[in-house]
Backbone atoms as SQL, in Angstrom:
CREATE TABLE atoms (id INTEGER PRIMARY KEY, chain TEXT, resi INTEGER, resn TEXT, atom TEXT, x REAL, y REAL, z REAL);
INSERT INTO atoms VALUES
  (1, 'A', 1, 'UNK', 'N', 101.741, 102.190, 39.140),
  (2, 'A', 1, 'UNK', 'CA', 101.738, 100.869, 39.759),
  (3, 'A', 1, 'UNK', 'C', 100.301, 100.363, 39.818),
  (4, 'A', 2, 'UNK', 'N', 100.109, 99.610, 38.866),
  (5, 'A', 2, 'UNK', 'CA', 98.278, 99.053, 38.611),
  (6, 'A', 2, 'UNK', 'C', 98.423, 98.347, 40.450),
  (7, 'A', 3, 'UNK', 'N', 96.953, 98.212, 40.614),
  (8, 'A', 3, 'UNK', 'CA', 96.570, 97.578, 41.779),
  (9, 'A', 3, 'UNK', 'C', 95.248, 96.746, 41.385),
  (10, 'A', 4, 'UNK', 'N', 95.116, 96.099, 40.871),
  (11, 'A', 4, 'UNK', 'CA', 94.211, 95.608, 40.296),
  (12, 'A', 4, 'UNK', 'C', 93.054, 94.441, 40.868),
  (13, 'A', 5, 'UNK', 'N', 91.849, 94.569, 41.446),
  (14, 'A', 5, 'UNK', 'CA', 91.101, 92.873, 41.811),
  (15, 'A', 5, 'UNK', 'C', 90.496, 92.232, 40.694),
  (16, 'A', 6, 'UNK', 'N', 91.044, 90.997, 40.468),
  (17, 'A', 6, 'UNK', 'CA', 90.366, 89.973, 40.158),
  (18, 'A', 6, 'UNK', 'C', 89.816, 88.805, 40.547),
  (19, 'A', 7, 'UNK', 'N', 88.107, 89.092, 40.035),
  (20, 'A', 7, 'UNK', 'CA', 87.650, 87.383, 40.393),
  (21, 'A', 7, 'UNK', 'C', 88.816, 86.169, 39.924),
  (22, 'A', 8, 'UNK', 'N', 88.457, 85.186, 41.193),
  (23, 'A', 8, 'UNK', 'CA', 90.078, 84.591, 41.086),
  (24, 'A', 8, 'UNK', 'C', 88.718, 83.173, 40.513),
  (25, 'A', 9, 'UNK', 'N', 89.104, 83.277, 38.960),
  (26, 'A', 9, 'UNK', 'CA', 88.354, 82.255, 38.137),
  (27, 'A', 9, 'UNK', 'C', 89.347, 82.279, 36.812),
  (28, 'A', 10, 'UNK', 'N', 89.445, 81.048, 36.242),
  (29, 'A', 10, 'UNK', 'CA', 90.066, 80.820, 34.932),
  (30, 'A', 10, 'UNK', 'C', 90.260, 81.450, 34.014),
  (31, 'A', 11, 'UNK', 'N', 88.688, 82.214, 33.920),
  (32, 'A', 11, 'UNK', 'CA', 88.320, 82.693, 32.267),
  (33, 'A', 11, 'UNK', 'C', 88.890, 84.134, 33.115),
  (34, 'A', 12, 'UNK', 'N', 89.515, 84.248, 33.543),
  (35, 'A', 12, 'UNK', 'CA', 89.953, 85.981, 33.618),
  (36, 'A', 12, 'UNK', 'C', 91.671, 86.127, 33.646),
  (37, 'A', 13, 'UNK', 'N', 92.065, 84.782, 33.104),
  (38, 'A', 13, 'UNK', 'CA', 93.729, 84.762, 33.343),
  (39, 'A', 13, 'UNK', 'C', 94.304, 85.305, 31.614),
  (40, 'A', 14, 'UNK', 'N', 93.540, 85.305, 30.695),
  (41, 'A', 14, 'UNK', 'CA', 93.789, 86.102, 29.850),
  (42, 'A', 14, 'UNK', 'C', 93.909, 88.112, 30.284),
  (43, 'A', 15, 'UNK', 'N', 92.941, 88.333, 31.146),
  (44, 'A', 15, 'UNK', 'CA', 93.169, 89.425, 31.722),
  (45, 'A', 15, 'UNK', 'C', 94.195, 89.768, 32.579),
  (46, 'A', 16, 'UNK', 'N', 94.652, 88.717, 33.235),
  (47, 'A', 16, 'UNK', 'CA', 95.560, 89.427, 34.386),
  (48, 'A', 16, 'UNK', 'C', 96.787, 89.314, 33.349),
  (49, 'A', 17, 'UNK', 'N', 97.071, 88.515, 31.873),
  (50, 'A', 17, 'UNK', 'CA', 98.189, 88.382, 31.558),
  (51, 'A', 17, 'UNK', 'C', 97.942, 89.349, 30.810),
  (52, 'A', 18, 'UNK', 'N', 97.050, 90.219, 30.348),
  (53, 'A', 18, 'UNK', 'CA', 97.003, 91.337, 29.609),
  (54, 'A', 18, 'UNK', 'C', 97.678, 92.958, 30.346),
  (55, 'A', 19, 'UNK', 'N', 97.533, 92.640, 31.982),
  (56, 'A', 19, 'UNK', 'CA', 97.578, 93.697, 32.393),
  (57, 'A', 19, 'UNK', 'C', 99.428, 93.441, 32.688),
  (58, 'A', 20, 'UNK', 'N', 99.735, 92.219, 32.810),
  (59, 'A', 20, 'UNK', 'CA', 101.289, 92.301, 33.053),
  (60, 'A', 20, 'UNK', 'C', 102.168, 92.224, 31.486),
  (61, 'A', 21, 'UNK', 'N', 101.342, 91.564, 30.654),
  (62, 'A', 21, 'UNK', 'CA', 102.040, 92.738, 29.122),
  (63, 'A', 21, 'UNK', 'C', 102.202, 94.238, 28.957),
  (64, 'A', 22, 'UNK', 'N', 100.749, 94.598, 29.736),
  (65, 'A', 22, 'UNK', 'CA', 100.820, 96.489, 29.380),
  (66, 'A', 22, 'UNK', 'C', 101.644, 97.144, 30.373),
  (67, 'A', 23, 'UNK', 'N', 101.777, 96.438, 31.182),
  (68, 'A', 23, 'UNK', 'CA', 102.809, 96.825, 32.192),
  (69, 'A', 23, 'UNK', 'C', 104.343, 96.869, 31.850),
  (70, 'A', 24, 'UNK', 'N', 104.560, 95.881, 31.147),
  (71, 'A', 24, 'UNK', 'CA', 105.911, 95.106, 30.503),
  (72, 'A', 24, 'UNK', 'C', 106.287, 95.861, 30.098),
  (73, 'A', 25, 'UNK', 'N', 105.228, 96.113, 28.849),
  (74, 'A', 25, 'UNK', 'CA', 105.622, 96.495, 27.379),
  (75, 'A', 25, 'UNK', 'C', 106.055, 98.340, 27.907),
  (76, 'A', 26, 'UNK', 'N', 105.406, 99.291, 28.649),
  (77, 'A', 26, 'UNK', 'CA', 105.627, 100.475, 29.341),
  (78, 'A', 26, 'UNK', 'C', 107.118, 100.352, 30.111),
  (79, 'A', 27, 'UNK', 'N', 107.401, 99.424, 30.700),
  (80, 'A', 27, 'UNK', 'CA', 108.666, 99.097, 31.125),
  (81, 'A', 27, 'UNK', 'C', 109.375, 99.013, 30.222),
  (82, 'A', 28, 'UNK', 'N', 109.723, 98.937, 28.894),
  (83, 'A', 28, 'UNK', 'CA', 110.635, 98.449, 27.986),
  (84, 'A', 28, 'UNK', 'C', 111.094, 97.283, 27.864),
  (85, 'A', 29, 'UNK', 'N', 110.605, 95.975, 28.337),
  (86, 'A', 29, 'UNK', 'CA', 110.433, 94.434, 28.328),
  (87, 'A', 29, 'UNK', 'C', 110.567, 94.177, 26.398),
  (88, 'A', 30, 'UNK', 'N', 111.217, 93.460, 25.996),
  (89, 'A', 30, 'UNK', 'CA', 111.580, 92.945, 25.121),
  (90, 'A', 30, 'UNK', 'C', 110.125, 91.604, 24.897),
  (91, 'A', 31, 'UNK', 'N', 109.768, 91.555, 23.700),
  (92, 'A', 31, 'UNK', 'CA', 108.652, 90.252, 23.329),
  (93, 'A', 31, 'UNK', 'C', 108.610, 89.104, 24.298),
  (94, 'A', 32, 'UNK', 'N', 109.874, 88.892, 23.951),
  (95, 'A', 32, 'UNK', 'CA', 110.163, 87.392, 24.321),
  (96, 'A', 32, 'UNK', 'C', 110.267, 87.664, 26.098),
  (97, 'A', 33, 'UNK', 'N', 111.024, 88.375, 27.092),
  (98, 'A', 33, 'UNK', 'CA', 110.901, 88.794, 27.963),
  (99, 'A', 33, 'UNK', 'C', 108.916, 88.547, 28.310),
  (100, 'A', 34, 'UNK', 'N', 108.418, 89.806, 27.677),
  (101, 'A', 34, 'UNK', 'CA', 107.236, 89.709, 27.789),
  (102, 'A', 34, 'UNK', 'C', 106.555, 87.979, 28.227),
  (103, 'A', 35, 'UNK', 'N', 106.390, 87.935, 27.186),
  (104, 'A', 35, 'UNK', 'CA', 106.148, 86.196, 27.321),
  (105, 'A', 35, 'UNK', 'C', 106.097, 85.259, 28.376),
  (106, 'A', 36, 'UNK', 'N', 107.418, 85.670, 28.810),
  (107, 'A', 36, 'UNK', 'CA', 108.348, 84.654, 29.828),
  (108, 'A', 36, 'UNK', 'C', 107.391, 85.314, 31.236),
  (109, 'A', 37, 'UNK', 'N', 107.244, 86.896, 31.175),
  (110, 'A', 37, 'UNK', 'CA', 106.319, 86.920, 32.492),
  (111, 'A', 37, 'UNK', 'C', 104.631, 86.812, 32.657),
  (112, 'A', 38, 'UNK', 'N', 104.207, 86.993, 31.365),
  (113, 'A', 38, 'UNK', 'CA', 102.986, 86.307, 31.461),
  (114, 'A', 38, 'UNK', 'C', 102.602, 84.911, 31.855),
  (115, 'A', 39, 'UNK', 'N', 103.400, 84.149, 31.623),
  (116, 'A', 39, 'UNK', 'CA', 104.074, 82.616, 31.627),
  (117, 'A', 39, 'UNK', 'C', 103.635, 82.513, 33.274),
  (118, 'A', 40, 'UNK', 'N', 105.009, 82.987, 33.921),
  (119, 'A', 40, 'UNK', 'CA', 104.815, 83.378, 35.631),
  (120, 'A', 40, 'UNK', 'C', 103.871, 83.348, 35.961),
  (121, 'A', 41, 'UNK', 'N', 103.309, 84.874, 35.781),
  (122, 'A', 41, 'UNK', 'CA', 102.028, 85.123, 35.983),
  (123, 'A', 41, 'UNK', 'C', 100.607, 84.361, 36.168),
  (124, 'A', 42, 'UNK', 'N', 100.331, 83.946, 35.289),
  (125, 'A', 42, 'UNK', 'CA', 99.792, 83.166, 34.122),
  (126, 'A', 42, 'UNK', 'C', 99.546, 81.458, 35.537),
  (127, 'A', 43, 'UNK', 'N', 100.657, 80.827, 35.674),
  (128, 'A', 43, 'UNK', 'CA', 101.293, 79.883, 36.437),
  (129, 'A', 43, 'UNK', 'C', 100.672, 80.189, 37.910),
  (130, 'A', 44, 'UNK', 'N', 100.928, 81.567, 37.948),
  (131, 'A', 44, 'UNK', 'CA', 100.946, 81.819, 39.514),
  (132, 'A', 44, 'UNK', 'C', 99.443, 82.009, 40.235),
  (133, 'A', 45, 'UNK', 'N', 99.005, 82.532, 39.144),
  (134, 'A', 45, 'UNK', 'CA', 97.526, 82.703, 39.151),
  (135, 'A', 45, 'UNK', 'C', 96.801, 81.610, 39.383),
  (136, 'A', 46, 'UNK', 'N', 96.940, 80.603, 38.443),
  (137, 'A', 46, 'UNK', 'CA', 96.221, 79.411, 38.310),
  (138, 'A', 46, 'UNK', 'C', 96.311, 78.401, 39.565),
  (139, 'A', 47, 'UNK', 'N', 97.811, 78.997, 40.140),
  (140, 'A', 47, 'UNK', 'CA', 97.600, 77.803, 41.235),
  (141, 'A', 47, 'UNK', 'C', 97.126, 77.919, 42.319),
  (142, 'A', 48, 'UNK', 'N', 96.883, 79.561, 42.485),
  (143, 'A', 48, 'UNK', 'CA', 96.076, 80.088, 43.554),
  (144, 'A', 48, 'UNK', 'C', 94.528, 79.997, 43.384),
  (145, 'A', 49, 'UNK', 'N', 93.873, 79.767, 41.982),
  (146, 'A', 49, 'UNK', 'CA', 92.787, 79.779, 41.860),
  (147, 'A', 49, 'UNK', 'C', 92.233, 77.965, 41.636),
  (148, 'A', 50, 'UNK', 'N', 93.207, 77.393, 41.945),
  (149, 'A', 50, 'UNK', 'CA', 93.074, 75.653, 41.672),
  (150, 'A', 50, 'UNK', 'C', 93.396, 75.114, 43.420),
  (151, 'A', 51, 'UNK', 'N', 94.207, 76.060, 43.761),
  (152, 'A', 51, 'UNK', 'CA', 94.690, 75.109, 45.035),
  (153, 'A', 51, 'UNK', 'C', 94.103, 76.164, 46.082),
  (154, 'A', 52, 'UNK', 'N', 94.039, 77.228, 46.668),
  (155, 'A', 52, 'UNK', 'CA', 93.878, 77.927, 47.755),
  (156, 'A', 52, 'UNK', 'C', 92.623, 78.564, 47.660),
  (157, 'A', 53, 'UNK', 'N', 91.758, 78.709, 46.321),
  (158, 'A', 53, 'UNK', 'CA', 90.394, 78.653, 46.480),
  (159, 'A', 53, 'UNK', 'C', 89.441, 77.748, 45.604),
  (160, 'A', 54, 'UNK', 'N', 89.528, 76.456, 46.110),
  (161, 'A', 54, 'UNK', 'CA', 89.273, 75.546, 45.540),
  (162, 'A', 54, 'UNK', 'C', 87.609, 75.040, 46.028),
  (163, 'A', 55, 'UNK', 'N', 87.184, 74.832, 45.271),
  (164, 'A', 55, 'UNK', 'CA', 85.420, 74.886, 45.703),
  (165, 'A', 55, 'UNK', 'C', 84.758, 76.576, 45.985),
  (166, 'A', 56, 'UNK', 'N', 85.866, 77.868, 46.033),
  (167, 'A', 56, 'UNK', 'CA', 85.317, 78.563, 46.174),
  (168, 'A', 56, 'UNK', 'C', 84.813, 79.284, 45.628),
  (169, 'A', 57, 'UNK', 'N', 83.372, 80.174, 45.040),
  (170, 'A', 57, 'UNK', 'CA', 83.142, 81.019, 44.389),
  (171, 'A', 57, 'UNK', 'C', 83.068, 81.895, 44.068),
  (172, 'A', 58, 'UNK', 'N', 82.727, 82.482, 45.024),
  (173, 'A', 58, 'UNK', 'CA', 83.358, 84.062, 44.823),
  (174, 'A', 58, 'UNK', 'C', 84.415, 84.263, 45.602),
  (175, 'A', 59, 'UNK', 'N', 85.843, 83.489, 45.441),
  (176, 'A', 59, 'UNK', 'CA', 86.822, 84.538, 45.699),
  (177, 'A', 59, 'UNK', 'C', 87.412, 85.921, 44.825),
  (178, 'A', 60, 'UNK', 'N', 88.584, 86.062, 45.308),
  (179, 'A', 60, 'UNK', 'CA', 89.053, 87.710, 44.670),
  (180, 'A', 60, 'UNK', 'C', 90.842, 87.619, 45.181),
  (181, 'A', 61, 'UNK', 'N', 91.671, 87.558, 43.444),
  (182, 'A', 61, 'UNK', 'CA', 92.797, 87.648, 43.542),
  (183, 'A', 61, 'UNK', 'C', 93.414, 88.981, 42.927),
  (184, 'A', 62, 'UNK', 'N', 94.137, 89.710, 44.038),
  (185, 'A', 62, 'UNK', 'CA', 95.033, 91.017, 44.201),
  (186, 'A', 62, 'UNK', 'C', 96.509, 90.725, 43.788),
  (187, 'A', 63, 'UNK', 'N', 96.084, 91.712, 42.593),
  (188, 'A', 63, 'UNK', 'CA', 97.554, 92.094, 41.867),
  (189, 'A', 63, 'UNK', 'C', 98.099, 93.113, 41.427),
  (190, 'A', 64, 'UNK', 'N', 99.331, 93.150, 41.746),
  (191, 'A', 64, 'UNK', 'CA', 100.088, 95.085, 41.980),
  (192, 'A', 64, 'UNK', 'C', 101.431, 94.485, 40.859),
  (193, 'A', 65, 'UNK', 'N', 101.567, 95.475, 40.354),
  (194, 'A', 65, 'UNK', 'CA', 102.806, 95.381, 38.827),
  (195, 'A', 65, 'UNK', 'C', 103.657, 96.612, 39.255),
  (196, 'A', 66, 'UNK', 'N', 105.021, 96.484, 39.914),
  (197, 'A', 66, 'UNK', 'CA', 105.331, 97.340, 40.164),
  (198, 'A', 66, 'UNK', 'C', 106.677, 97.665, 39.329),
  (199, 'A', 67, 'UNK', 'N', 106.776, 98.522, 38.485),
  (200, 'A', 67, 'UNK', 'CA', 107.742, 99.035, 37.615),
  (201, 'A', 67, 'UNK', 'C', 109.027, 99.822, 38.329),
  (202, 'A', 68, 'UNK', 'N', 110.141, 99.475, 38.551),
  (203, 'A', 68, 'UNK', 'CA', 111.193, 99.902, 39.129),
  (204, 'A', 68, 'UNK', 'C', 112.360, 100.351, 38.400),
  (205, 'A', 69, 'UNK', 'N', 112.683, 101.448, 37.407),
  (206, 'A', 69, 'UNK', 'CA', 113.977, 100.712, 36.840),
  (207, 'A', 69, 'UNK', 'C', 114.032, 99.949, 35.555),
  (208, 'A', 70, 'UNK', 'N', 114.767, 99.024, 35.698),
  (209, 'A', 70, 'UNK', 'CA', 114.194, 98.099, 35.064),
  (210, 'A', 70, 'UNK', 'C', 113.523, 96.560, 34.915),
  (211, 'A', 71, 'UNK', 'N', 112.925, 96.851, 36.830),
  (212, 'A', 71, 'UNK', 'CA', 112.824, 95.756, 37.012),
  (213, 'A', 71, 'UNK', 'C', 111.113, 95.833, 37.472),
  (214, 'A', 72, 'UNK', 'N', 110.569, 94.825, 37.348),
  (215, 'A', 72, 'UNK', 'CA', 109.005, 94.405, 37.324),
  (216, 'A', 72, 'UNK', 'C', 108.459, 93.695, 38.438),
  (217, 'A', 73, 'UNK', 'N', 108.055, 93.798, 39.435),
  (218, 'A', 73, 'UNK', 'CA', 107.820, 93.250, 40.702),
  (219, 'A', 73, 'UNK', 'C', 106.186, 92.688, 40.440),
  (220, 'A', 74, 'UNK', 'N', 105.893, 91.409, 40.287),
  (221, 'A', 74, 'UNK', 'CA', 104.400, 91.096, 39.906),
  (222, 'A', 74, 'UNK', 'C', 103.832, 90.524, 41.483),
  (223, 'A', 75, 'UNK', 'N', 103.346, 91.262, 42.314),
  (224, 'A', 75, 'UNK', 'CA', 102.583, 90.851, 43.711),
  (225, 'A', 75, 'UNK', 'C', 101.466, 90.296, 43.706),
  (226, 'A', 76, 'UNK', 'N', 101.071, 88.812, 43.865),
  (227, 'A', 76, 'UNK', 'CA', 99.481, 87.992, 43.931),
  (228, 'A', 76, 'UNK', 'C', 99.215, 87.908, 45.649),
  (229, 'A', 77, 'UNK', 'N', 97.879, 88.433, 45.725),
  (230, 'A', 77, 'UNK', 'CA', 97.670, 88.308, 46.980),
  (231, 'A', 77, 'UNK', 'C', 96.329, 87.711, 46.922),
  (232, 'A', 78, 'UNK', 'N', 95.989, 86.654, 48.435),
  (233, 'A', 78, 'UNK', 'CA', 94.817, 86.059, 47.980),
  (234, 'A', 78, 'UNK', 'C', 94.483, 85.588, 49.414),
  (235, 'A', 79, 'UNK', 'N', 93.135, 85.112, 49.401),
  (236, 'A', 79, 'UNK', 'CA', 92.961, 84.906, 51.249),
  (237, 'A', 79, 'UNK', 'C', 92.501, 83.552, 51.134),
  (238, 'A', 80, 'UNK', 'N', 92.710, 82.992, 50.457),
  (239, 'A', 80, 'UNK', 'CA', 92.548, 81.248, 50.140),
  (240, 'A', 80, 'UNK', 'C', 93.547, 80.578, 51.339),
  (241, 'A', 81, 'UNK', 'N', 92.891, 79.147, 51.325),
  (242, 'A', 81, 'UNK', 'CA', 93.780, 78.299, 51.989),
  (243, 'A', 81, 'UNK', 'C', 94.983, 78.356, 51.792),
  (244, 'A', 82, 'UNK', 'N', 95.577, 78.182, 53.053),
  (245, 'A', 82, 'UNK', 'CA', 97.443, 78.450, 52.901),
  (246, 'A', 82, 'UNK', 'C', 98.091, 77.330, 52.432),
  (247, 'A', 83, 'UNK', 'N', 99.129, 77.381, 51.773),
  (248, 'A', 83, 'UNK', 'CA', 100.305, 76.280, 51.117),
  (249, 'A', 83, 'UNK', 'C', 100.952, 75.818, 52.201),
  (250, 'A', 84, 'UNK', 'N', 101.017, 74.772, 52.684),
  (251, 'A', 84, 'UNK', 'CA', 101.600, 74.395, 53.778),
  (252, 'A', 84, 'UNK', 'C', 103.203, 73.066, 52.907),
  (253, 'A', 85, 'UNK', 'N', 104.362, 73.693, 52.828),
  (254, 'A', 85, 'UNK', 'CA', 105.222, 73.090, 52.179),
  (255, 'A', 85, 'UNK', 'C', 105.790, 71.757, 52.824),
  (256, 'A', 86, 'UNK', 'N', 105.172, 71.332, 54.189),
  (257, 'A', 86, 'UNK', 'CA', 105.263, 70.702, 54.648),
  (258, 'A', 86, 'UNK', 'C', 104.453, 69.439, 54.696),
  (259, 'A', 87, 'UNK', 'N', 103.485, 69.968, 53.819),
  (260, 'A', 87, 'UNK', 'CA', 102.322, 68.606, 53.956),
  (261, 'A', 87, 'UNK', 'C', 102.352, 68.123, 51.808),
  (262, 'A', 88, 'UNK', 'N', 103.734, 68.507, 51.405),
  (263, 'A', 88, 'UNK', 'CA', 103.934, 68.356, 50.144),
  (264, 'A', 88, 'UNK', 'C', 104.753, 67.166, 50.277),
  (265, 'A', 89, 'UNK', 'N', 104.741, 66.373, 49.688),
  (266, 'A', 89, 'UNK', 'CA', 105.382, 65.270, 49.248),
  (267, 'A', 89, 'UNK', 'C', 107.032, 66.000, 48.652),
  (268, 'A', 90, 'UNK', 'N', 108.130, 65.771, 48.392),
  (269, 'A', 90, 'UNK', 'CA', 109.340, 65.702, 47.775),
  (270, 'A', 90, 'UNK', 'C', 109.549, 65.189, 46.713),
  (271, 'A', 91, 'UNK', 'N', 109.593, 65.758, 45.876),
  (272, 'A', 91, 'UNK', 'CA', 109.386, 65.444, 44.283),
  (273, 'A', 91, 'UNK', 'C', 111.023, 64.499, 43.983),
  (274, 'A', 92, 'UNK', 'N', 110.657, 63.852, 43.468),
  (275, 'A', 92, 'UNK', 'CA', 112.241, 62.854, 43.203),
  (276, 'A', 92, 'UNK', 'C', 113.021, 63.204, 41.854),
  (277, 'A', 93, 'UNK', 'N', 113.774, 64.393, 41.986),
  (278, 'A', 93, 'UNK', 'CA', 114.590, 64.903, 41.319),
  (279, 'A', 93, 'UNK', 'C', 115.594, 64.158, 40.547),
  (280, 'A', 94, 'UNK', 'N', 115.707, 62.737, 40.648),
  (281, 'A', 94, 'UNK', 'CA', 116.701, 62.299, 39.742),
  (282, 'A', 94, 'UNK', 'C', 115.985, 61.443, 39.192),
  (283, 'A', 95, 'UNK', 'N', 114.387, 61.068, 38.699),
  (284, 'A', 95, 'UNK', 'CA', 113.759, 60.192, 38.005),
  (285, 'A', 95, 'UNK', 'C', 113.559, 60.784, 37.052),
  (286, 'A', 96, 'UNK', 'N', 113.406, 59.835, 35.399),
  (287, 'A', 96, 'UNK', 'CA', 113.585, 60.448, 34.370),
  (288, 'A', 96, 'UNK', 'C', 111.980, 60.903, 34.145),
  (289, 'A', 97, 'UNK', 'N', 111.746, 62.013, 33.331),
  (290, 'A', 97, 'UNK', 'CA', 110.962, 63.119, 33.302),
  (291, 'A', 97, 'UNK', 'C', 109.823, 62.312, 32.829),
  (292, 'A', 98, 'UNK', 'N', 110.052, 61.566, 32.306),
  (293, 'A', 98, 'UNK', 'CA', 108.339, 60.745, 31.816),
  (294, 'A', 98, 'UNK', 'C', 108.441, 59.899, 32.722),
  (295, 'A', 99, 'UNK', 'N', 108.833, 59.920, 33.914),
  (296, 'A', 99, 'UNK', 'CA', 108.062, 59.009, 35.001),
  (297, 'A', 99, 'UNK', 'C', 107.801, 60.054, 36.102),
  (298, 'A', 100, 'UNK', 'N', 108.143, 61.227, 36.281),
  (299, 'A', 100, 'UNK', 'CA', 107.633, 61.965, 37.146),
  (300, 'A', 100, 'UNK', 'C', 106.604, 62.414, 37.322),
  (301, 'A', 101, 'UNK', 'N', 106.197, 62.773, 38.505),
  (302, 'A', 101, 'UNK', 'CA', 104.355, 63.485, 38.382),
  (303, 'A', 101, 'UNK', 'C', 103.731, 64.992, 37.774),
  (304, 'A', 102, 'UNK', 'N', 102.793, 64.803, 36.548),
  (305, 'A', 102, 'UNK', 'CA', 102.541, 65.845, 36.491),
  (306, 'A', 102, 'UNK', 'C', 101.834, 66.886, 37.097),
  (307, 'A', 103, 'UNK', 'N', 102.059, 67.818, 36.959),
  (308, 'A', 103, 'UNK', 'CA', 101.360, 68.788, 37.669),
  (309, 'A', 103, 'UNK', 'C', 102.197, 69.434, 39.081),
  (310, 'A', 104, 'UNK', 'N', 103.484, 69.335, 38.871),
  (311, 'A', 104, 'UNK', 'CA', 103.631, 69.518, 40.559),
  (312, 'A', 104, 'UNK', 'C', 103.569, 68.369, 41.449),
  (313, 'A', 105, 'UNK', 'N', 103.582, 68.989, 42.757),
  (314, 'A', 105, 'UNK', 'CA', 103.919, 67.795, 43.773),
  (315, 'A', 105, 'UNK', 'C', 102.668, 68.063, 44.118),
  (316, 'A', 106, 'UNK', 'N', 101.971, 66.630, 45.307),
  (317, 'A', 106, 'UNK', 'CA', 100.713, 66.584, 45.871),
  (318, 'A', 106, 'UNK', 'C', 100.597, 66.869, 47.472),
  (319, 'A', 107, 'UNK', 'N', 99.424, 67.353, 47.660),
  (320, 'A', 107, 'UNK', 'CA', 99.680, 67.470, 49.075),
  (321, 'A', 107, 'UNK', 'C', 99.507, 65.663, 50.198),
  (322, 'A', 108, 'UNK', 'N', 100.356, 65.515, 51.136),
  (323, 'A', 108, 'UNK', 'CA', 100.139, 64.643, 51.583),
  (324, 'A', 108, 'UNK', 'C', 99.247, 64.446, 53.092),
  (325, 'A', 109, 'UNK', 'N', 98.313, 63.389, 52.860),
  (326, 'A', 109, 'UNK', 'CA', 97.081, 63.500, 53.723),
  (327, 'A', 109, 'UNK', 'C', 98.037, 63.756, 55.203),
  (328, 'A', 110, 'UNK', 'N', 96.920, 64.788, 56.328),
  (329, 'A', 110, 'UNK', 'CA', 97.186, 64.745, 57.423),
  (330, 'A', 110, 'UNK', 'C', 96.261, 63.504, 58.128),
  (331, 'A', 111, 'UNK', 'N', 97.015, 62.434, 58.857),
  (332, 'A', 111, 'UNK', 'CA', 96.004, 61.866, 59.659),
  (333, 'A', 111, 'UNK', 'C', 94.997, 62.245, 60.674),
  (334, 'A', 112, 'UNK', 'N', 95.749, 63.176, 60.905),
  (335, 'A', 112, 'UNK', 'CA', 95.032, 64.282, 62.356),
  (336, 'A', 112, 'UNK', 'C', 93.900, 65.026, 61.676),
  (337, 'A', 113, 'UNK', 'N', 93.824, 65.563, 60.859),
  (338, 'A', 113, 'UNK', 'CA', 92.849, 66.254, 60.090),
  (339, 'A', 113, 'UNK', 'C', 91.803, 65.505, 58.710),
  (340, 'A', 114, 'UNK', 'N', 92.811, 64.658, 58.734),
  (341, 'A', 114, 'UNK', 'CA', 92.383, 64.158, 56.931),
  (342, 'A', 114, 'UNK', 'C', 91.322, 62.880, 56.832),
  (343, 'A', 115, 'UNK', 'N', 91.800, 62.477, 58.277),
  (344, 'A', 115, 'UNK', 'CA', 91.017, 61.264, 58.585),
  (345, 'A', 115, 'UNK', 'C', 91.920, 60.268, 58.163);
């Protein structure tokens, strides 16, 4: 079960998707499988290193690959600002896809805090 720290920066997301291929691929993960969790990964990483340590420089994102079976448990841990799902806007699920927002939903200003 890798336990791995990474500086939580861009240029190292080729690494963390390297370590959940070698993980995969030891699991018996099929290519395309493969793929699909680097993808995750890959996704999951980035938004912790874009949104919860944002301006920061030296943070450090913790990741554990845990092989079960046949199943793959990928754990990101990180001490960045928290996701608050409540200060997210509601993405409008029945507008057609080229008018929706990219990137995800945005966070919406607190008056109390945000000014």
């Amino acid at each position: 079960m890798p336990n791995i720290t990474f500086p939580a920066k861009f240029e190292y997301l080729d690494e963390i998707r390297d370590l959940v291929a070698q993980v995969a691929r030891e699991g018996g993960f099929t290519e395309k499988e493969i793929y699909s969790l680097q993808l995750a990964a890959d996704e999951a990483a980035s938004n912790i290193i874009e949104h919860a340590y944002a301006g920061v420089s030296n943070a450090e994102l913790y990741i554990t690959c845990d092989m079960r079976g046949d199943s793959l448990t990928i754990t990101m841990r990180d001490t960045g600002r928290p996701f608050d799902p409540s200060k997210v806007k509601q993405p409008n699920l029945k507008a057609d896809l080229s008018d929706r927002q990219i990137g995800g939903t945005r966070r919406v200003p607190d008056a109390k805090t945000d000014g």
